[in-house]
Each structure stands twice: as C-alpha cells, then as structure tokens.
N, C-alpha and C positions, 0 to 999 in steps of 0.2 A: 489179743489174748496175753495175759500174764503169763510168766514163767513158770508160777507154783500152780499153773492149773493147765498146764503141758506136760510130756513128756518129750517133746521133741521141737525143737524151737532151730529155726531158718532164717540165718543175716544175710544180708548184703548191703557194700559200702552205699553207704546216705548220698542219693542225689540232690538235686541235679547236677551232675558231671559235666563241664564244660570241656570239651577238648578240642584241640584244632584238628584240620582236614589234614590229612597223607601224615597222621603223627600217629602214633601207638597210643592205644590204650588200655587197660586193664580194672577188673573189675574184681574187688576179691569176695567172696560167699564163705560160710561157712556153718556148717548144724550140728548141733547138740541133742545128748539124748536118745544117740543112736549104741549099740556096743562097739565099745571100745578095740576090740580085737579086727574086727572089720572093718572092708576101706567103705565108705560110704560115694554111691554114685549122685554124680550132678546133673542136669538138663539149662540148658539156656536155650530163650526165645526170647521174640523180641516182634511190638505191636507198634507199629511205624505211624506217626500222623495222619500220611496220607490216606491210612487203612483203618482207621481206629476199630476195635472189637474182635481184628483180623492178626493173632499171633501169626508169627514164624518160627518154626523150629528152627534152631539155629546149631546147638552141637551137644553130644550127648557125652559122657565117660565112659556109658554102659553101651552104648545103640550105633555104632558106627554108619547107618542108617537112616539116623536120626533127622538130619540137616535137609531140608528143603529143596528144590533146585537154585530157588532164589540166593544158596549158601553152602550146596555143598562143596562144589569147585573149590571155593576159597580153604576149606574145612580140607578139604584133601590136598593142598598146597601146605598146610599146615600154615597159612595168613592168620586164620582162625582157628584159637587152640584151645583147650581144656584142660590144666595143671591142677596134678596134685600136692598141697603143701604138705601136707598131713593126710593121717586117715580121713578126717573129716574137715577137711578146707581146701578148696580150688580156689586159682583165679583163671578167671576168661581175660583171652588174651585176642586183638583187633590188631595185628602188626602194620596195616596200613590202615585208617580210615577212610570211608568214604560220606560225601554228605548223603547218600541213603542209609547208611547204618545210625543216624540219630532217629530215637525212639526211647520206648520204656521196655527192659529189660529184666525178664523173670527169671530167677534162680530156682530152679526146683531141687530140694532131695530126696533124692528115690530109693523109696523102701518098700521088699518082700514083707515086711512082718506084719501081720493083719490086727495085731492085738496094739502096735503103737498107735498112740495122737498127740495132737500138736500141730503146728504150724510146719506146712511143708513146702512153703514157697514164699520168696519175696524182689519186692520188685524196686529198681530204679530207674532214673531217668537219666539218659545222656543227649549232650548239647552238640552237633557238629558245628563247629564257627568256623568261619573265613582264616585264613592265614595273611594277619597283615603286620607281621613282626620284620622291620627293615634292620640292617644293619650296613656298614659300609665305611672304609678308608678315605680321609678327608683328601689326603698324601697318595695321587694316582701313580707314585712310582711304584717297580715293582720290584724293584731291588736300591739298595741302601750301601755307600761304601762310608765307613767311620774312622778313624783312629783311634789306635789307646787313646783311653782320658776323657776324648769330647763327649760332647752330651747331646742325647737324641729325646725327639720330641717328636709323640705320634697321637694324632687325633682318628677317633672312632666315633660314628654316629649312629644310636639306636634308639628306635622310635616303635611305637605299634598303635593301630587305629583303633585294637579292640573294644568292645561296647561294654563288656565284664571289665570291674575293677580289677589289672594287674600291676604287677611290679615287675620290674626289669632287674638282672644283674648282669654286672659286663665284669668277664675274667681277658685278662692280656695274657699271651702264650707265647713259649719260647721254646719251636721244636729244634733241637740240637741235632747237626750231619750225626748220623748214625745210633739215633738214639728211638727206641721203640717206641716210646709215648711223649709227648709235649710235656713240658713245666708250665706250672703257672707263674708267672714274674708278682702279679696281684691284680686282686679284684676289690669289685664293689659289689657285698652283697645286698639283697634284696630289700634288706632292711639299715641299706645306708652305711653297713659297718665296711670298712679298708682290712682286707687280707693278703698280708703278704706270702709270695709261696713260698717254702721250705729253703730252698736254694738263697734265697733275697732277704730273708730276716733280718739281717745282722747289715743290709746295705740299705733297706728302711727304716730301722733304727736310726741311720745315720744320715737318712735324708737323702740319698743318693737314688732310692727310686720312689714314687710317688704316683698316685694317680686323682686324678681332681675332675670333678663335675661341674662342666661350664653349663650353665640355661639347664632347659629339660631335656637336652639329649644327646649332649657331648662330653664325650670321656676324654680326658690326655694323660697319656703315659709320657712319663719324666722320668729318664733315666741322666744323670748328672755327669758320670764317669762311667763310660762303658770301658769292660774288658775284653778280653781276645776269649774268656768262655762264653761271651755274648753272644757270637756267631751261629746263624742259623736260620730258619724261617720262625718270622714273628706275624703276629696275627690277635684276630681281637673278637671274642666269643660274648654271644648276649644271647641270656635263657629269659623268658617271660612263664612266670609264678603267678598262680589264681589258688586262693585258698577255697577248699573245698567243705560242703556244710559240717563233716566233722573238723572242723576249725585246722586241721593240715593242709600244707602249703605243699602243690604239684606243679611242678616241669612241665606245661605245656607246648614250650616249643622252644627251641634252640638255633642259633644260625651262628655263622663263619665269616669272616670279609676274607677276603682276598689275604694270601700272603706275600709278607716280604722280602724275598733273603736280604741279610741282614750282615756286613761283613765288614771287619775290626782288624786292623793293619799294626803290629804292633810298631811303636815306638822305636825303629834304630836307620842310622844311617846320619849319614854329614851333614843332609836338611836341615836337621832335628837341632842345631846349635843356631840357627834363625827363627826369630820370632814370626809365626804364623796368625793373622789372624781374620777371621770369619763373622761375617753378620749374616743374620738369618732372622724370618718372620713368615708365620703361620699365613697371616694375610697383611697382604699389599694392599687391596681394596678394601676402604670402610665405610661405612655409612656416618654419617656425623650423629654423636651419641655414643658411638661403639669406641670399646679400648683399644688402642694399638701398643705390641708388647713385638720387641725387636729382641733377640740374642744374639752377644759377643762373645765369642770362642775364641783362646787364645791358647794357641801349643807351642812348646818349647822345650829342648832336652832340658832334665831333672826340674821339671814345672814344679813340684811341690814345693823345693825348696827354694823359690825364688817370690821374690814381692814385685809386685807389676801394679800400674796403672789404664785405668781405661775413661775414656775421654765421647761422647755421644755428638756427634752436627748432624743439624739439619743443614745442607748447603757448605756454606764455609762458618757457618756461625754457630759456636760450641752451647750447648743444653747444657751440660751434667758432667761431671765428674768425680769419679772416685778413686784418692789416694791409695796406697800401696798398705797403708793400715784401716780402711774401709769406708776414711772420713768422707762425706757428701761434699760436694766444692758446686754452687750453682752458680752459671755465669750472667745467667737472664733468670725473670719469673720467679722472685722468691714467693711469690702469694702463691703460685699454682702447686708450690710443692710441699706449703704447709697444710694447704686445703687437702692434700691426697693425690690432685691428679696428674703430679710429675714425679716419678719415682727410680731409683737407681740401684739396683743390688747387686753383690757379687754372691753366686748362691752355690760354688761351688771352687775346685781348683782351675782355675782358667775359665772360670764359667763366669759371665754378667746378662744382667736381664737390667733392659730401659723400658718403662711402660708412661705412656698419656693417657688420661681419661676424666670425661670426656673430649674427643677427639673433634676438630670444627674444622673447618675451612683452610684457615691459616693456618691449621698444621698438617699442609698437603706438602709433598718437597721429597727432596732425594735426602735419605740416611743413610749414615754409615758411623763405623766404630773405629776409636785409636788408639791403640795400649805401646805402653811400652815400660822395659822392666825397670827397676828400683833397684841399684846397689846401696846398702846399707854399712856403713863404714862402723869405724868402733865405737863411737860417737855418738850413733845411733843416729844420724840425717843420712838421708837417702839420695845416691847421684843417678839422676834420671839419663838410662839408654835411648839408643835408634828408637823413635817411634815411628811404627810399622800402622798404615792405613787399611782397613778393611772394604771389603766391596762393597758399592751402593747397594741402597734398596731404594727402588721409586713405587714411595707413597704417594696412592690415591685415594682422597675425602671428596666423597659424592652423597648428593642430596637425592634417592631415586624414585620415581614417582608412582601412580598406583592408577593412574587412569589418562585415555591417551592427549584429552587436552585439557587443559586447566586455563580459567581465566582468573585476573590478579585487575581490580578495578581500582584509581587511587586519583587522586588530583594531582597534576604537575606538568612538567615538561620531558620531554623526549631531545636530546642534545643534540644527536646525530645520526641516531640509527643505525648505530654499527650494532649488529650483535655476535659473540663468539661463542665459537663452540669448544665446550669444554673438554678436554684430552681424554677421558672414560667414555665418551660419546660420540666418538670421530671419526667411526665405522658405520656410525647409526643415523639417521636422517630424522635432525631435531630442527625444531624451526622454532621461532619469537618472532612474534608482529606485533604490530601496533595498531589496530582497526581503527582506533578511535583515540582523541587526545589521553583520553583516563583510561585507556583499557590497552593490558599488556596480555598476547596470549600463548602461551608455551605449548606445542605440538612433541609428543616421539611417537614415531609411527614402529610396529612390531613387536606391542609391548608381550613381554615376557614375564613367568612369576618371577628372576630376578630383580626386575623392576619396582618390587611393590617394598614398601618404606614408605616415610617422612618427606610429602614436599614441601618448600620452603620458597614462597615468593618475596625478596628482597628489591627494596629499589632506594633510593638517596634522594632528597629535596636539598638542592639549593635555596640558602636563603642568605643573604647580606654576607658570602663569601664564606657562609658555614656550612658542611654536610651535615642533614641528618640520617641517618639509617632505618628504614622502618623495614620488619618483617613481619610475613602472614604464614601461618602453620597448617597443614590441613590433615587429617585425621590417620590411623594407622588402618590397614586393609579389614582385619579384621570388625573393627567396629561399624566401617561403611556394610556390612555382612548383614541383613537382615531374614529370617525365617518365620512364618507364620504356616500355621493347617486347620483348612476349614473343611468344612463339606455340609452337602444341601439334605442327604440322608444320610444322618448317624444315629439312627433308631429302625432299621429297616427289621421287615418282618422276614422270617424264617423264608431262605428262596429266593428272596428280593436282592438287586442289587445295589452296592453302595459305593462311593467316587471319593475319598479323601483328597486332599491338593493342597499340597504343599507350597508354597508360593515362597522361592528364594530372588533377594534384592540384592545386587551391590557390583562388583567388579566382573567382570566377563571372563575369570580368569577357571581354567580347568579344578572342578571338586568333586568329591566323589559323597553322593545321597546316599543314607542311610536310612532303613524305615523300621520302626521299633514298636514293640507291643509288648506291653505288661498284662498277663491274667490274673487271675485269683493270687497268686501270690506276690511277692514283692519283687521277683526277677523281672529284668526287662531281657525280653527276646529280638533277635533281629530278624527279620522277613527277609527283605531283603536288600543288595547294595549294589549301586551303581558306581563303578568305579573313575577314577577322572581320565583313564587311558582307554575308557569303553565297553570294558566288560562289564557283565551283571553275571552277581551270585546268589543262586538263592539259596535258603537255611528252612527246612521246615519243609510242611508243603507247599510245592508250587502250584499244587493245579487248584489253590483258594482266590488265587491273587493272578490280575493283571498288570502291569507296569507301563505308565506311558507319558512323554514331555512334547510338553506346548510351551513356544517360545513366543514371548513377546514382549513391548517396546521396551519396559523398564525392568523387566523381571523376565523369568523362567520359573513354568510351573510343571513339577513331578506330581503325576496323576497315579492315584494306587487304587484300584476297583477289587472289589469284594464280590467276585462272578456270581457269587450264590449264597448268600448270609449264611450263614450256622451258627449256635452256640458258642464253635470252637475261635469264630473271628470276635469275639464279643470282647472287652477291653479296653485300654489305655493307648494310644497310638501318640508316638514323635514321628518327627524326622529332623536327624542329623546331618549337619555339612560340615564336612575336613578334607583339607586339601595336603597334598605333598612336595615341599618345597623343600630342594637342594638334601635329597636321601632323609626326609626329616616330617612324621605326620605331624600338622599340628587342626585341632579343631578350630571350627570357628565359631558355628553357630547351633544351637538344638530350639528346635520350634517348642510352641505352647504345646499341652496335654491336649488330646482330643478324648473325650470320653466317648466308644460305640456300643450301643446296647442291641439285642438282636431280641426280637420277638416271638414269640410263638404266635400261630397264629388261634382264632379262637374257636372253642370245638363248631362243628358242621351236621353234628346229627343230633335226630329226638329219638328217645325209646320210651316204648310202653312196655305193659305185660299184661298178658294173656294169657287166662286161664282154663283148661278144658277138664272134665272127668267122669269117664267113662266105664260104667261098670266097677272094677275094681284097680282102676288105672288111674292117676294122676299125671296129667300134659301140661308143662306150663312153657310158655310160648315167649321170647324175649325179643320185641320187634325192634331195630332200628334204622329209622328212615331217611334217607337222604341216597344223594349217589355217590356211586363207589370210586374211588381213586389206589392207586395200589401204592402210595405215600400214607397212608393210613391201614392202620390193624385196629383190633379190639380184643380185650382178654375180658375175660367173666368169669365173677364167682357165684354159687347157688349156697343162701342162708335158708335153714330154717328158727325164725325165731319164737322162743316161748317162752315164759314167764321165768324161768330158769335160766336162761341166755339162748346163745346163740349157738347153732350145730353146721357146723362146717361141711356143708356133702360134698359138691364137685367143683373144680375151677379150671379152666381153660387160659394156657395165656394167647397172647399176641402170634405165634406161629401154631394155636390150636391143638399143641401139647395138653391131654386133658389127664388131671388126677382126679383124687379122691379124698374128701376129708375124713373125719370121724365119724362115721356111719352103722354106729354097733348099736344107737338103740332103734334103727330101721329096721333092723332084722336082716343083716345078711347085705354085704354089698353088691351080692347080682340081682338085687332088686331096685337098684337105680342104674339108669346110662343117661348117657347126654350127646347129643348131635347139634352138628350147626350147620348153618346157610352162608350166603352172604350175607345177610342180614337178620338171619334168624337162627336164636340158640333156642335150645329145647330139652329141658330137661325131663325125664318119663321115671315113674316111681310107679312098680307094678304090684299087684296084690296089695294094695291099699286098704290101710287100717285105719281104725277110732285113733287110734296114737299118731299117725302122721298128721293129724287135725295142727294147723297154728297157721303165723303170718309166712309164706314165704318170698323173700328177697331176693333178689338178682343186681347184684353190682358191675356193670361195666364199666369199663376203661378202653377210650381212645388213647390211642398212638399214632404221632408222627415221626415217619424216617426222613430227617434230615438231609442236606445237598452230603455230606459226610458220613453218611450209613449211621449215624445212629438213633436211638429208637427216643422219643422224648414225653413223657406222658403229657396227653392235653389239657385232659379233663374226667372227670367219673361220673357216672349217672346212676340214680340208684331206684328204682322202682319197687312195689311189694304186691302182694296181694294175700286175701286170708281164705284160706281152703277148713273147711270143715267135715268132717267125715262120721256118718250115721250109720247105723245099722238098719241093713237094707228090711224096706217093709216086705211084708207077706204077699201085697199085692201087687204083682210088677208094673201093673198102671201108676201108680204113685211114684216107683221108682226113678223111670222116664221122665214122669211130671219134675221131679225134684231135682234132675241133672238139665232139664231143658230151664227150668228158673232160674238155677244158678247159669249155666252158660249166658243166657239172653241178659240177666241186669248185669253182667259184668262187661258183654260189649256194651254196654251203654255207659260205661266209663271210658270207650275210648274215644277220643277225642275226633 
C-alpha cells in the first residue's frame, strides 16, 4: 500500500539481518499517521522456521503480559526490551542472542482509534550465524620490558570463517595505569583506511607508529621510538562489519586478544655511555619462499645526536652495510640487492631493519648485527668507535611437507647411503630409503597442519666430475583439496526422503564442513557446520536435516538427508571446506551447485455433483471420492452461474470455516446453509423460485499439509450442473413425475 492511500504507515529496519550468536541485537520500527501528542504502543512477535504459520508473542509496550512463556523470563530479565525513541519509534532490543531467536519478526502499532487505516504491521527477517571471528597475539609474552627510544614490534592475527560477505577492522589499544578507558594508538578500518589515534597523530606523521597488513590476516604494530608515556596494557581489537540491505554497515561482533603490560625504563644511569645493541626477528623458522626481516636496535646515552654504523653476518661472513650517512656498502651479492631481495635500512633513531626475499636453503645460518658509532671531526670524515656485537639469531629454512610419505623416482646412483636429518626435524622421526636403484622415499611420521607447505625433492647426477642439481616441486595443500555434491534424489516428492554427499579428496588433515542453501533469493544460508575440533552447529531448523560421515579409502564423505521433503528444503545446496591453521581461518574448497526441487504430490481424489429437488427445496450434493488421510483438506465454493455472471453464495475453506457470498437477489440469506461430510458438501436453498433457475457450480480445492505445517494447494476441481425451476402444476401427479425425471437422468451422469 502506498503512502497517499494510508493514513497510517508501519516500518521496520529491511532484512535479512545477519547477526552472530551471544551478540546483541536490535531492530528499529517506527509509524506514521498516528497523533502526534501520543505515545504510540508497539507489539513484536516473531515466526521461527521450525514453526512456520506459528507466531510468538514476544514483548508488548502496552501488555506486560504480552510475551509467551516461550519469552517471558527473558522479557522480565529485561534480556529483551522495548524502547522508546520518540512518540512513535521503538527499537527491540535481544541483549543476548540465541540460535532459537532467528525467525521473521513482526512489528505491530497498536491503535484504539477505530476510524484510522493503513498498514499496521511489518515484518523482517533475522539470521542467527555461528561465531567464528578469531583473533589472537602472535608474541605469547604477556609482559614486555623496553627502554626509552627502542622500538616495538607486535603481530596480531584475525580471521573469520563466516559464510556472509564481511570485512574485518583491527584497532591496537593502549590502556594507560590509571586511566578509565584505553587509547586507540591506530587502526585499520574496514575499508582499508590507517587511523591514527588522537594521542599518536603527530608520532604517525612522523613514521614513528605504523600499522601494516601482512597476507589476509595479519596486522603489525610499529612503534619506532617508544616513550615512558607508552607504559601500560596494550592489546589488539578486531570488529567484523556485514553491510546490511539498507546499504549501512553493522558491528556484528568484536573480540580482544590477550593483554600486554607493556613497560619503558627511561634512559639514565652509567650504562647508558656504552653502546647497546639487540637483534631481534618475528620468525626464526621459514619456509623457503617466505621473507626473513631481522631488527637491529642500537642504544646509547644522547642517541640522537650521534652517527653510528651497523654491519649484518650470517656466520662470520658480513651481508650489508650501512655508513653513518645511510650509504648501502654490500660485501657479497650485488645482483640480489638490485633485484629487491637483499635490503638494509635504517628506519629510525637506532633503529635498522635487514630483510631477504626470497629466502632458500643457503640462507639458513646464525645472524646477528654490529654497530658501532661515527665521530665526525671538522673535516667532516668520520673516526669509527668500539664496535659492540649483538646476539645471534639461529635461522631456520625448511622445506615442510603436506603428506606423510612422498616418493621422488629418477635415474642415477646412490653414493653411500648416508642420510641426515635436518636440525628443524630432530625431535621428529623422518626417514629416506632407497627401495629401489631409481626410487628415493621420504617418510615423517605425526604429521601436523604445521607441516603443510611446499615439498621439494632435490638430488645431484654425477657426470664426468660435474654436479648437476635437479628439483621436483609438488603442489600446495590447498589445491590437492578437492569437493564435489551429488545425490541419487534431488527431485523428491513432498514426504520423501533425500541423501546429498558431499565427497571431500585430499590431505587427512582436520577441516571444518559447511553446508549451504540459497532460496528464492540471492542469500546463501548456512544449515549447518561441522567444526575441525568436533563440534556441530546448527542455524535454522534442525529437525529438517540429518548429518552424517562415511569414511573411506581415498576420500570422506559428509552425508546431509532431507528426513521429510518440504518446499521449505527446495534450493540451491554447497558445501564448504576451511580449515584453521596457526589462529588463522583460511578456505579451501566449495563444491559445485546442487539444484533440489521438491514435489507436490499429484491430486488423489474425483468429485462429481449431485443434484436433488424437492418440493420447494434445492439439494445439491458435492461427492468426493477416494480415501481420507488427515495430510489433506478441502475448501469449496458454491457459484451460481447466469447469463449476467456469476453469484457468489457460500464458501467453505480448508478448516470448514464457512461464509457467505452475495446473496441479496436469493431473497434473504436464511434461505441458503451449507453442511459437510468427509466427503460430502451440500448445499440446501429453501423455498425455491423460478429465479434461482441457472447452472450451479461447485469449485473444490485439495490441500496438502506439509512435513512443516503448511497448507500447499494441490489442485481444483470444478464441476456444475443446471437446475431449472417451474411453476408447480395443478396436478400433484405431475409434479412428482417431474422431480423423479429430473433426479433419475442426472444419476445417469454419474459415472
């Protein structure tokens, strides 16, 4: 209904509302149309899947009363509320969710006034989903000691499995001893933009804090030069954002990692006139591929105003260097550092970063850093200090593999048969054989998802006192990931049952199945998930769906059954696989579209009609035959048709609620009723005229009620017959004659 043709018009926010479990929600309503001087009251209820047709009251403004038992505990907790903004705007308010509160939810406005119209109710839809928002500190310390000056470097990981398109924003926090609420130091929000907070503007200006996005789910905070107002607990917040169908963006859920304290020693004492210095790296372990980025931290009383030198070995053998004016000095590898993947900066006051990339084998070895300071005479050359070593770091470059034995077939010799085990693997029980002269076979037994990467079979051919090197590659986890969904009935009829099977291929390693259904619209919903730790969650109704896995030799197959068709399972079905590696969701695979259709089944009855009339009485008799099931109703309407149209008298629906149509030129509506049977309706039209003379029609409608309670039309039947009415003769012999010929040729139409 338009606006210009109401007086009172009833909103509520545009679903479907996605919101996670144990998070808040709120729904706002508001109506128009009403006086403005008074408050207007609201009503919410709400029609849950598993019930469909079957509201619940859920809370009233007016009716304290109101709320169900199914809601009102909650409702008298004040869990579930009912605000007022305005005279005429509430929002409902869910301070906990639970996955039985997703449904369709009606806003009612309740009005005394008898004389308004318009629209008094409206409805939306809300999603309960799973809560699979991770977040977490890469850095298992839980306290941090710094000095003035030096510079801290903190990794945060957030990730989320959800099935709805969202976006993630991660803000870094910095709650100060004795300070009411946390600072924000900066974030990244949703849409990729760097905010710094209030306090920090003028120290990200200056590059001195920083936050950057490594891959899809790692954040690092850079701070260059902490100071002594730095101290405190720091920590790292990630909110996940689903824009909702009025094109606004909603906070569906929020997490915390773990905090730091975080604590900054100022600068004094007789130390402070020796040169200090520190190396440091996020990771020690790489995979070959992956960058290695080391930090050299160098303290020393009145750091600023002094020029220093810092110097990078692997072993005893110097990489990099940079002069006391910032020049690059390389001692090995000029190709690797014009190509990008040798690099050396100094990014701050006593601050240097050494980075390689990519990282391989040979650049496995112990680092460390060596500075020492520049006096600069008036001359302007620099007489280089004590240079002060920093502590090693032992890098390790590993190749790790993804499945537990791998064979490498090749032509050649085998020398001696020694084989070694490499120092990241020395805990672990790895073996290499040699079965056969050409066949080389790598065993690790207990494999783990840290295991899965890039393996690499290398082996060297002697020829005429020359090596050659050859390598074999073999694939990453994910693409060995295969998903397909089939099933043997995906067209079942209404009642029947249907077996979807999901059939996942590839590494034996913990994932968690996801099973998805799109209806009429374009949303895809999730049924339900199995998760890689064992739980199952279900979303929707559960009592539509069974869940169940068959394992076998080359695969695992996720079985989802359809216990009893309905319309409401009819659709588009996936199933997803994504697993959780190292605090981090990442997908892998989503099967093909299964299209499922659900059937009606086809009608099961014949009607005739039958016509009687007696003296001044018309009977007409509406048979339908077959047998009775109590999955099926029937509604009827009774026509009279004449050359003028059609006359609406009486209709009956499916629960045999009967009206009355237009019946004013019958003369009078107590001269028609209508009764029914199981199988027989009967309409009676008493005191019978020349004018009720024409065709009369009887239209039925079969109904079936669904595994789901609801009612589905099957089919219509429509039968007629034509009644004529004369003025009775003088001699009642004829009369009799005249009602026994019509009775007798009209059973002789039934079949």
């Amino acid at each position: 209904m338009h606006w210009n043709e109401a007086r009172v018009n009833t909103e509520v926010q545009v679903g479907p509302l996605y919101r996670v479990v144990d998070t808040r929600l709120s729904i706002s309503c508001k109506a128009s149309g009403y006086p403005a001087d008074k408050r207007t009251d609201f009503e919410f209820r709400v029609e849950r899947p598993s019930r469909p047709g079957l509201p619940y009251n859920v809370i009233s403004s007016a009716d304290p009363d109101y709320a169900f038992a199914s809601h009102n505990v909650r409702v008298a907790k004040k869990e579930i509320d009912l605000i007022h903004q305005s005279q005429s705007q509430v929002v409902f308010v869910i301070e906990k969710l639970l996955k039985e509160d997703e449904g369709e939810y009606e806003c009612i406005s309740v009005t005394t006034e008898t004389v308004l119209d318009g629209i008094f109710s409206a409805k939306t839809v809300v999603k309960v989903i799973d809560d699979s928002l991770s977040v977490s500190l890469r850095d298992s310390a839980t306290s941090m000691s710094f000095k003035e000056g030096e510079a801290l470097s903190l990794t945060c990981q957030a990730s989320s499995d959800t099935l709805q398109h969202t976006h993630l924003s991660v803000i870094w926090f910095l709650h100060k001893e004795g300070a009411q609420n946390p600072q924000p130091i900066i974030s990244l929000s949703r849409d990729f933009t760097l905010i710094p907070g209030e306090d920090f503007k003028q120290r990200y200006k200056e590059g001195a804090v920083n936050l950057d996005k490594i891959g899809e789910s790692t954040y690092r905070l850079e701070m260059t030069e902490l100071q002594l107002s730095d101290q405190g607990q720091i920590y790292c917040q990630a909110q996940e954002w689903i824009q909702d169908p009025d094109r606004s963006w909603y906070s569906i859920n929020q997490k915390d990692t773990e905090k730091i304290v975080l604590t900054v020693n100022a600068r004094v004492g007789p130390d402070m006139l020796s040169l200090v210095v520190k190396t440091s790296s996020e990771k020690t372990s790489l995979l070959e591929g992956q960058e290695l980025l080391v930090s050299c931290s160098i303290d020393m009383h009145n750091l600023k105003e002094r020029f220093f030198s810092a110097a990078w070995f692997r072993g005893d053998i110097e990489l990099v260097r940079i002069g006391p004016t910032g020049i690059l000095t390389v001692s090995l590898d000029d190709q690797r550092v014009e190509e990008g993947g040798l690099r050396a900066i100094r990014i701050g006051d006593g601050a240097y970063s050494f980075g390689l990339k990519p990282v391989s084998k040979d650049d496995q070895g112990s680092y460390k850093c060596m500075a020492w300071s520049e006096d600069r005479g008036s001359d302007g050359a620099f007489t280089k200090g004590t240079a002060q070593s920093s502590n090693s770091l032992q890098i390790t470059i590993s190749v790790p593999g993804l499945s537990e034995q791998i064979l490498s077939k090749h032509k050649g010799s085998f020398q001696n048969g020694v084989m070694k085990k490499d120092a990241t693997y020395k805990d672990r029980q790895v073996r290499a054989t040699r079965p056969a002269s050409e066949s080389f076979v790598f065993e690790l037994d207990k494999v783990t998802l840290a295991d899965s990467g890039l393996y690499k079979s290398c082996f060297a051919l002697s020829l005429y006192n020359f090596k050659v090197l050859f390598c074999l590659c073999l694939c990453l986890p994910e693409s060995l990931m295969k998903v397909s969904l089939t099933s043997r009935s995906f067209n079942p009829t209404i009642g029947e049952e249907a077996v979807l099977m999901c059939k996942v291929k590839g590494p034996r390693i913990p994932i968690t199945v996801t099973w998805i259904k799109r209806g009429d619209g374009l949303d895809m919903d999730e049924i339900v998930r199995l998760n890689y730790n064992g739980d199952m969650s279900w979303s929707g109704s559960q009592t539509s769906y069974q869940v169940s896995i068959r394992s076998q030799k080359d695969s695992v197959i996720y079985d989802l059954k359809l216990t009893s068709a309905s319309q409401i399972e009819k659709g588009i079905y996936q199933c997803s696989v994504s697993t959780f590696v190292e605090g981090t969701h990442k997908k892998l695979a989503t099967s093909n579209d299964l299209q499922v259709a659900v059937k009606n089944p086809g009608t099961t009855r014949f009607c005739d009609l039958l016509c009687s009339v007696k003296f001044c009485l018309i009977i007409l008799y509406q048979f339908c035959l077959s047998g009775s099931t109590p999955l099926y109703a029937y509604s009827v309407i009774w026509f009279l048709q004449r050359e003028t149209g059609f006359i609406d008298l009486s209709r009956a629906d499916r629960f045999s609620f009967m009206t009355y149509g237009n019946v004013a030129e019958l003369n009078h509506r107590h001269r028609i009723s209508m009764t029914r049977t199981e199988t027989t309706f009967e309409l009676v039209i008493r005191q019978a005229k020349i004018s009720d003379s024409g065709s009369y029609v009887c239209n039925v409608t079969e109904w079936l009620k669904d595994p789901r309670g609801t009612w589905i039309s099957l089919s219509t039947m429509s039968t007629s017959t034509k009644v004529n009415i004369s003025e009775p003769s003088k001699k009642t012999h004829s009369i009799f004659f005249h009602i026994l010929n019509f009775v007798f040729s009209f059973h002789n139409l039934l079949p």
